[in-house]
PDB file with SEQRES, HELIX, SHEET and CRYST1 records, atoms N, CA, C and O in Angstrom:
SEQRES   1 A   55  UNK UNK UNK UNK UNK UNK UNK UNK UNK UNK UNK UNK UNK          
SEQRES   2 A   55  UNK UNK UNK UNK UNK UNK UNK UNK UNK UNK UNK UNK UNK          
SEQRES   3 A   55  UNK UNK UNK UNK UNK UNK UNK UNK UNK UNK UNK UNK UNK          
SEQRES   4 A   55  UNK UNK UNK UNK UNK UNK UNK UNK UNK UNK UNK UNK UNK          
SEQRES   5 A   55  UNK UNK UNK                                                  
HELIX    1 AA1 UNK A    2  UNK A   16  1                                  15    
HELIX    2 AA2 UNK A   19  UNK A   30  1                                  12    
HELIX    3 AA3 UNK A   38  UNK A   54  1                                  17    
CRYST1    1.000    1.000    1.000  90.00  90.00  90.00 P 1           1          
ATOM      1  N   UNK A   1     -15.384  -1.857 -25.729  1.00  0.00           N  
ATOM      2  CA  UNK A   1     -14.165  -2.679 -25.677  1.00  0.00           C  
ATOM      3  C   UNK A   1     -12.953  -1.827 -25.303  1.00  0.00           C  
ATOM      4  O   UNK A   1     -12.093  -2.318 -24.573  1.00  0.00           O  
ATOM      5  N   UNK A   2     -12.813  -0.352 -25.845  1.00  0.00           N  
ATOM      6  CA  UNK A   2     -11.661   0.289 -25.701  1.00  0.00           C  
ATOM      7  C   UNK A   2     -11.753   0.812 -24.353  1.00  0.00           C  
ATOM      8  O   UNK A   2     -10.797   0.863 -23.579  1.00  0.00           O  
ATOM      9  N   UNK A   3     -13.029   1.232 -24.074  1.00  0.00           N  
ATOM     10  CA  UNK A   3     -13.090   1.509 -22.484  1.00  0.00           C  
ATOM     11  C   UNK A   3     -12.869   0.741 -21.557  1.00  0.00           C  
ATOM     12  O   UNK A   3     -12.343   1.169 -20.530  1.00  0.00           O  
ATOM     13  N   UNK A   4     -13.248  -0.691 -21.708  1.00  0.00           N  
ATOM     14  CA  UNK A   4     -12.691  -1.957 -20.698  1.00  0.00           C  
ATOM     15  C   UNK A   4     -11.577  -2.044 -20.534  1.00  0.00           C  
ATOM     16  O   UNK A   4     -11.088  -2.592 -19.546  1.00  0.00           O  
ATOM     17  N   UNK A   5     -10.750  -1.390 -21.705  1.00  0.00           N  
ATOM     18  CA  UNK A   5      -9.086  -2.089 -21.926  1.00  0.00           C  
ATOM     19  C   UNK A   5      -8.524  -0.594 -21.265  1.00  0.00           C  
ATOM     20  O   UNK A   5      -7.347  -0.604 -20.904  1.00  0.00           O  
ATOM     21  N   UNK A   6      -9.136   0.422 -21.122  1.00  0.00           N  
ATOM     22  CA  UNK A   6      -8.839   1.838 -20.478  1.00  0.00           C  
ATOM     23  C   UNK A   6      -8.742   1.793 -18.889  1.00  0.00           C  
ATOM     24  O   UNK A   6      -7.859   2.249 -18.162  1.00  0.00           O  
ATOM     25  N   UNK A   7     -10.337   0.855 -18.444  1.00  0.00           N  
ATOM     26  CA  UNK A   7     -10.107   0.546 -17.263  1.00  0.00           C  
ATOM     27  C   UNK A   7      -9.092  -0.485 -16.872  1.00  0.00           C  
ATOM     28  O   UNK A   7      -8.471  -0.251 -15.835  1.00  0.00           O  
ATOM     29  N   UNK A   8      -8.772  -1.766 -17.634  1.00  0.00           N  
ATOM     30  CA  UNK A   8      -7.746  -2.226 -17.170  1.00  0.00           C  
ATOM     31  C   UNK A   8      -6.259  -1.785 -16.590  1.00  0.00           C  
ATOM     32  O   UNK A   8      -5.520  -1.965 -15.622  1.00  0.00           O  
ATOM     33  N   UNK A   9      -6.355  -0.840 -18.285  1.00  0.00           N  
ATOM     34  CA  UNK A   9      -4.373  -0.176 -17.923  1.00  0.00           C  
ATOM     35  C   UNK A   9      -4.591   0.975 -16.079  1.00  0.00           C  
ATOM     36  O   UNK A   9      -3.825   1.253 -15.156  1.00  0.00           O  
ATOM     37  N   UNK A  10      -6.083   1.290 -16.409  1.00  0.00           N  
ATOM     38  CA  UNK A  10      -5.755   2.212 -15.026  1.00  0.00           C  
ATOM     39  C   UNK A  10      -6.446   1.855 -14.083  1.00  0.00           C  
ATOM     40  O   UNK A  10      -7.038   2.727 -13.447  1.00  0.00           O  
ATOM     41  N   UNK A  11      -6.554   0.718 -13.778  1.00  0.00           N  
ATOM     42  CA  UNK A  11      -6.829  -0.268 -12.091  1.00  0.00           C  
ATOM     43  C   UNK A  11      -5.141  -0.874 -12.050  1.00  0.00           C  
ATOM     44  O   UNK A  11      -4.508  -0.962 -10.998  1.00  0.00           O  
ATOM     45  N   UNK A  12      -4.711  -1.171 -13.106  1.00  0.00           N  
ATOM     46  CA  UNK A  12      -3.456  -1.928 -12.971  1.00  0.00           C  
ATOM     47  C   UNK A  12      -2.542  -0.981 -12.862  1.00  0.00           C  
ATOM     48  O   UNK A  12      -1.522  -1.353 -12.282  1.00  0.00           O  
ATOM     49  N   UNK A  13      -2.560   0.287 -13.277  1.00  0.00           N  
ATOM     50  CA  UNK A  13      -1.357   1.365 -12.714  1.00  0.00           C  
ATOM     51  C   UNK A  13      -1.683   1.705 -11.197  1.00  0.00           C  
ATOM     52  O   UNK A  13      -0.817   1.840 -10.332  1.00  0.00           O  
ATOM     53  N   UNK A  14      -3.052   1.825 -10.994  1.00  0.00           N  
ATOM     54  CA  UNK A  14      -3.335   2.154  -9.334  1.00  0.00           C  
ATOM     55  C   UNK A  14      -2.626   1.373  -8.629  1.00  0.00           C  
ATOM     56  O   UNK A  14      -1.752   1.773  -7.860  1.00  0.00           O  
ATOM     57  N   UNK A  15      -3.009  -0.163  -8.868  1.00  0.00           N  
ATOM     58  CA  UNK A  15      -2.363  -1.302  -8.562  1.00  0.00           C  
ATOM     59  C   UNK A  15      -0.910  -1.122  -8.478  1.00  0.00           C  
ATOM     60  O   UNK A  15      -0.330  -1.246  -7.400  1.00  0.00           O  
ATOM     61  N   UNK A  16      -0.247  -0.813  -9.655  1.00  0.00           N  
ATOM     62  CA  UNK A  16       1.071  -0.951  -9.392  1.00  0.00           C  
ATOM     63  C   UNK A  16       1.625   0.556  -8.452  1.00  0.00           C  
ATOM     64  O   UNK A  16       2.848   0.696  -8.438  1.00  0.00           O  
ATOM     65  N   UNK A  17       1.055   1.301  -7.933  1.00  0.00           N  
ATOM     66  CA  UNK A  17       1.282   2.432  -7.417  1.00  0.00           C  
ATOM     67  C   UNK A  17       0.576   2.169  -6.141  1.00  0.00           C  
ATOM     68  O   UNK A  17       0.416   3.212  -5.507  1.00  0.00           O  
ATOM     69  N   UNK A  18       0.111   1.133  -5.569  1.00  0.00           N  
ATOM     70  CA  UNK A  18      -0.153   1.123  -4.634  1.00  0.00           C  
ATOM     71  C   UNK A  18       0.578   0.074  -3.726  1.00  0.00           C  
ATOM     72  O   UNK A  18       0.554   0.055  -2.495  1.00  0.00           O  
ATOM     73  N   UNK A  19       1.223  -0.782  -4.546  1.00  0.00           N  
ATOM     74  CA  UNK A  19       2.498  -1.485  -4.506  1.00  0.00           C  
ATOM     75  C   UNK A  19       3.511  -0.949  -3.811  1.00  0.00           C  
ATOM     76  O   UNK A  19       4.188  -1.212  -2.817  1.00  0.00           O  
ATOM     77  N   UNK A  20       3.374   0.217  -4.961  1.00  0.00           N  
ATOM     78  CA  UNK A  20       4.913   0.867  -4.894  1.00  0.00           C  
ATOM     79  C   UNK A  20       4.802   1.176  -3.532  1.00  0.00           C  
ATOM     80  O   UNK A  20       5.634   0.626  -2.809  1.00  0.00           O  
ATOM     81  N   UNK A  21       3.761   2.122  -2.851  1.00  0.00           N  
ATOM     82  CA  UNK A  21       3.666   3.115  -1.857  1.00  0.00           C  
ATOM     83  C   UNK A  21       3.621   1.625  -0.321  1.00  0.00           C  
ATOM     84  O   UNK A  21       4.196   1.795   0.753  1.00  0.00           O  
ATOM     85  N   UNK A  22       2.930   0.520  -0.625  1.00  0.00           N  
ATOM     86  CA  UNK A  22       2.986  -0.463   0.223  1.00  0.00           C  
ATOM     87  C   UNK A  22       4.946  -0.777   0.292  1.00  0.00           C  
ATOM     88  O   UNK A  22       5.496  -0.526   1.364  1.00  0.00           O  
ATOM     89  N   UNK A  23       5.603  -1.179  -0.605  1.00  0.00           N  
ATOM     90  CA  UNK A  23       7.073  -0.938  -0.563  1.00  0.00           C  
ATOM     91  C   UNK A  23       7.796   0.178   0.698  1.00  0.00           C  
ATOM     92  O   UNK A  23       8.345   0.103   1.798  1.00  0.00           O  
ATOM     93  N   UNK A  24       7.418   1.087  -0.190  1.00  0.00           N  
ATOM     94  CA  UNK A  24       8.245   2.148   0.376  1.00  0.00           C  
ATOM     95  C   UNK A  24       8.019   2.109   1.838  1.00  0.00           C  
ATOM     96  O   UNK A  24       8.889   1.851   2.670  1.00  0.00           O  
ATOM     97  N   UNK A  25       6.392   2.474   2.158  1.00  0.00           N  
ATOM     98  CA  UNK A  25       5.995   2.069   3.247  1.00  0.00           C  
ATOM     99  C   UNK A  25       6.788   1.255   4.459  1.00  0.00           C  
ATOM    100  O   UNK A  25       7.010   1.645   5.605  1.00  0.00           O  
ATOM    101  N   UNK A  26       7.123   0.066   3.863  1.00  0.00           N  
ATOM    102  CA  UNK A  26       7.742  -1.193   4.809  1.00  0.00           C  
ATOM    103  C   UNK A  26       9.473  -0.592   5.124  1.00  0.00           C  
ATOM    104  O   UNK A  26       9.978  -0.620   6.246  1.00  0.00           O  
ATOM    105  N   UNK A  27      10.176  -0.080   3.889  1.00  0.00           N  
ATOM    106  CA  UNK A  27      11.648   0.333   3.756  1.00  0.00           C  
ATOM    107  C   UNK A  27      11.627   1.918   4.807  1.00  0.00           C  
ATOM    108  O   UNK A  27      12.653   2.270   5.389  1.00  0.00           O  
ATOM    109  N   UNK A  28      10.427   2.662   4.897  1.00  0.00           N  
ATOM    110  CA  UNK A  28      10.834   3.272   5.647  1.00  0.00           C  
ATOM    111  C   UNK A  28      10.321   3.073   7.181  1.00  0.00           C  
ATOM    112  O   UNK A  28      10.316   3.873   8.116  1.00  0.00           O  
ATOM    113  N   UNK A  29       9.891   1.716   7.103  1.00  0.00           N  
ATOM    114  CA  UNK A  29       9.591   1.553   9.061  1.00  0.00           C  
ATOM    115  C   UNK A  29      10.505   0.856   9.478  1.00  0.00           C  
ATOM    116  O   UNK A  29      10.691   0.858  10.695  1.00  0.00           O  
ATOM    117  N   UNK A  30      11.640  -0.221   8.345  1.00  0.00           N  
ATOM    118  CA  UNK A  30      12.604  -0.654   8.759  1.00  0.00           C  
ATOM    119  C   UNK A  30      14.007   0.117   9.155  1.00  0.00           C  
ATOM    120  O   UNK A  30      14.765  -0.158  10.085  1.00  0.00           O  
ATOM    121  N   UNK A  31      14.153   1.401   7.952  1.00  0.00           N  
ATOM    122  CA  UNK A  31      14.953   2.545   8.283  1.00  0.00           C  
ATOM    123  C   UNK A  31      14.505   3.571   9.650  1.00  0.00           C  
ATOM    124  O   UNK A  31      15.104   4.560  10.074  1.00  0.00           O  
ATOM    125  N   UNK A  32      13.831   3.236   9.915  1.00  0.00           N  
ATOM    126  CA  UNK A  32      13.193   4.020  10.945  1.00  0.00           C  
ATOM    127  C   UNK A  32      13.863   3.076  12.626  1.00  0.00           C  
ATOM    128  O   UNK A  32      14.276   3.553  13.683  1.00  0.00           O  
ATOM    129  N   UNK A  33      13.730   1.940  12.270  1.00  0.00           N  
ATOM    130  CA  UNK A  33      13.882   1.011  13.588  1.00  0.00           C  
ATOM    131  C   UNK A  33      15.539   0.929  13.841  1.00  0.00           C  
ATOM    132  O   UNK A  33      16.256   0.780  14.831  1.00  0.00           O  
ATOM    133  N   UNK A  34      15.825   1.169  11.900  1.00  0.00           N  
ATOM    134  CA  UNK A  34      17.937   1.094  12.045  1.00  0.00           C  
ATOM    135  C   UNK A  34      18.258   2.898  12.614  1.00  0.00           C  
ATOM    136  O   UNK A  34      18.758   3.345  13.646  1.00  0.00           O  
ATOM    137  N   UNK A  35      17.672   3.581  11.331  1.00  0.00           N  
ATOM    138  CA  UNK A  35      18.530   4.633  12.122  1.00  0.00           C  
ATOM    139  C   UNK A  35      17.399   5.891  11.879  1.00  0.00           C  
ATOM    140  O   UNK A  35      17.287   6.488  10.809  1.00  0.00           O  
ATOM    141  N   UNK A  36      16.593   6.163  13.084  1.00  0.00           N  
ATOM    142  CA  UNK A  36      15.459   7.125  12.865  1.00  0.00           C  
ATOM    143  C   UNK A  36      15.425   8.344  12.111  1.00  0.00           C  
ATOM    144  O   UNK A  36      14.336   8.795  11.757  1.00  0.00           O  
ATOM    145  N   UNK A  37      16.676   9.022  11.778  1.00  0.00           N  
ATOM    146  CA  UNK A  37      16.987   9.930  11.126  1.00  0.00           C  
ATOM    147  C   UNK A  37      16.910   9.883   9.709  1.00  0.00           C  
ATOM    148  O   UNK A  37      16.827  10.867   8.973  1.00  0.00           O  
ATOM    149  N   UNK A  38      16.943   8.548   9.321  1.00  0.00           N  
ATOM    150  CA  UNK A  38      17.489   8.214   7.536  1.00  0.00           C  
ATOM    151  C   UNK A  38      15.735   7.892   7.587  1.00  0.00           C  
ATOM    152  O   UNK A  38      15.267   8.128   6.473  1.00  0.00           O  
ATOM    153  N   UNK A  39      14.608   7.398   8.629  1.00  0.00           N  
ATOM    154  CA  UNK A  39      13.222   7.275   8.272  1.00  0.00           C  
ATOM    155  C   UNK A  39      12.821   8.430   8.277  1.00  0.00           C  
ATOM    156  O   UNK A  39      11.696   8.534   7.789  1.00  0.00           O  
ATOM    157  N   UNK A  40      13.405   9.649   8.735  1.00  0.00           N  
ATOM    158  CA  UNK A  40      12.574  10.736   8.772  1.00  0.00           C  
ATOM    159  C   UNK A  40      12.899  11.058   7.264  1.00  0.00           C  
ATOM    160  O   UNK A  40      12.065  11.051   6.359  1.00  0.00           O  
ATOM    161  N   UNK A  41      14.267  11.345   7.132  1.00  0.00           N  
ATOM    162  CA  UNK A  41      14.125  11.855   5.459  1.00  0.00           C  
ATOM    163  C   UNK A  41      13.701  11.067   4.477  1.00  0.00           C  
ATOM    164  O   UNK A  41      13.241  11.673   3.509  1.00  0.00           O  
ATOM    165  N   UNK A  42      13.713   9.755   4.413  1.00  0.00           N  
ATOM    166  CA  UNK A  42      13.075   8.938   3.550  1.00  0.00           C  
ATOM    167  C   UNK A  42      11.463   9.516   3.280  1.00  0.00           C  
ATOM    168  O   UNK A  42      11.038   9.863   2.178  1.00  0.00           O  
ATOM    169  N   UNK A  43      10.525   9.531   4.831  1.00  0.00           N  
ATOM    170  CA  UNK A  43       9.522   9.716   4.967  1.00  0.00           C  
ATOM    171  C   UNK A  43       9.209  11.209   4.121  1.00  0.00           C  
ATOM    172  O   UNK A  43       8.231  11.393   3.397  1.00  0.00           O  
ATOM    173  N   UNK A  44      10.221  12.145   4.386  1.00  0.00           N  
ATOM    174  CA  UNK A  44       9.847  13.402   4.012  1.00  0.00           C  
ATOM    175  C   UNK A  44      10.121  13.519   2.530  1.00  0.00           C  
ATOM    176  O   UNK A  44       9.451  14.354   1.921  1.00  0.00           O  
ATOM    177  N   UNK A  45      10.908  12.883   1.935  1.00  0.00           N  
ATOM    178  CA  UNK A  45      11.675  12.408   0.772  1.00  0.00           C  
ATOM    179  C   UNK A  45       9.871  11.950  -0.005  1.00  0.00           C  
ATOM    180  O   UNK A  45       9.356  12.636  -0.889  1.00  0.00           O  
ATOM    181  N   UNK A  46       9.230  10.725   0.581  1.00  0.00           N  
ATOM    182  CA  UNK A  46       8.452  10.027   0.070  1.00  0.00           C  
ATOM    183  C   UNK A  46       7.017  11.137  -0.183  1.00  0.00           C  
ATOM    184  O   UNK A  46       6.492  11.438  -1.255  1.00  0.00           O  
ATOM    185  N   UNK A  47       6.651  11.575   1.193  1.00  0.00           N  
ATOM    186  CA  UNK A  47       5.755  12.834   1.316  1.00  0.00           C  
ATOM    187  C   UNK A  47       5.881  13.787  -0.125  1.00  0.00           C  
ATOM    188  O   UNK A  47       4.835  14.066  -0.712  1.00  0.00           O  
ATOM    189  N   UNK A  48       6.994  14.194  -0.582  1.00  0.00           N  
ATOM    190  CA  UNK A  48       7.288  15.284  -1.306  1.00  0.00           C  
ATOM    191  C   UNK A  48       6.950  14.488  -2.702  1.00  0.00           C  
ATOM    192  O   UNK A  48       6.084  15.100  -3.328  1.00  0.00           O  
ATOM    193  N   UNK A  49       7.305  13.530  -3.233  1.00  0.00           N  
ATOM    194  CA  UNK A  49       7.124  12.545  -4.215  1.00  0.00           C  
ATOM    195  C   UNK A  49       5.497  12.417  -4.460  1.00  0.00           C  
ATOM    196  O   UNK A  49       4.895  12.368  -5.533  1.00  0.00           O  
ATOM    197  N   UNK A  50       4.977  12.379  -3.095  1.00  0.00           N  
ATOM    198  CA  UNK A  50       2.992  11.730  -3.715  1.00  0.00           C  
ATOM    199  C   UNK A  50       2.997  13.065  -3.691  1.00  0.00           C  
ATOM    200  O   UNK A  50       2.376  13.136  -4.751  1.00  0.00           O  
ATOM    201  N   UNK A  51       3.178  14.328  -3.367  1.00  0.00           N  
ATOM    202  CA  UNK A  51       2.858  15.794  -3.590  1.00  0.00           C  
ATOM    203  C   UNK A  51       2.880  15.989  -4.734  1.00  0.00           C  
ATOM    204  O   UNK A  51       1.852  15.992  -5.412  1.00  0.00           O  
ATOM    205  N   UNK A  52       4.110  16.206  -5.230  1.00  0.00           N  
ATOM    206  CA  UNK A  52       4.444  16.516  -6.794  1.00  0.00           C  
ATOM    207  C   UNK A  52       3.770  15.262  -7.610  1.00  0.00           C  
ATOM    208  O   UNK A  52       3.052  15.686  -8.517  1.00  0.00           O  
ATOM    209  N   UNK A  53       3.813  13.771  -7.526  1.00  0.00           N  
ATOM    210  CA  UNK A  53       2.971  12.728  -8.502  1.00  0.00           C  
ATOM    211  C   UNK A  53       1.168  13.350  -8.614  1.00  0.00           C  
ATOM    212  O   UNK A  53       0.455  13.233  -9.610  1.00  0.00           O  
ATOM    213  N   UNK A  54       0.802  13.953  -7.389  1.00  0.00           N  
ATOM    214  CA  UNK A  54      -0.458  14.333  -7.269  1.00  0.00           C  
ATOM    215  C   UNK A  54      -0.463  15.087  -8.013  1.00  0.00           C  
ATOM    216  O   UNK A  54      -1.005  14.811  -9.083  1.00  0.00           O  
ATOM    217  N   UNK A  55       0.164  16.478  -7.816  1.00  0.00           N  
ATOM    218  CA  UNK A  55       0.029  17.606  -8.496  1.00  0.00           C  
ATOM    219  C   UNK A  55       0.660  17.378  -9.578  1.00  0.00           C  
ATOM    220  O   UNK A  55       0.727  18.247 -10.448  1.00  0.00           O  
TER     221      UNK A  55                                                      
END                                                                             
């Protein structure tokens, strides 16, 4: 039972972290189309974020 409820909280954090990264995703192809410079640092901004969340 405690293991079912273990897998829940962590399919539903993947879930919500895969959200997140689908988000960001979209905000930086729209910053990218306004002003390519603010998608590059966003992008590099975002890059550096799953680096350090990984590690």
């Amino acid at each position: 039972m405690i293991e079912n409820n273990i897998q829940i909280i962590w399919v539903s954090l993947l879930a919500l972290g895969l959200v997140k990264v689908i988000i960001i995703v979209v905000i930086i192809g729209i910053l990218s189309k306004i002003q390519p410079i603010l998608g590059l640092l966003a992008s590099i901004l975002f890059i550096a974020y799953l680096l350090h969340w990984i590690g």
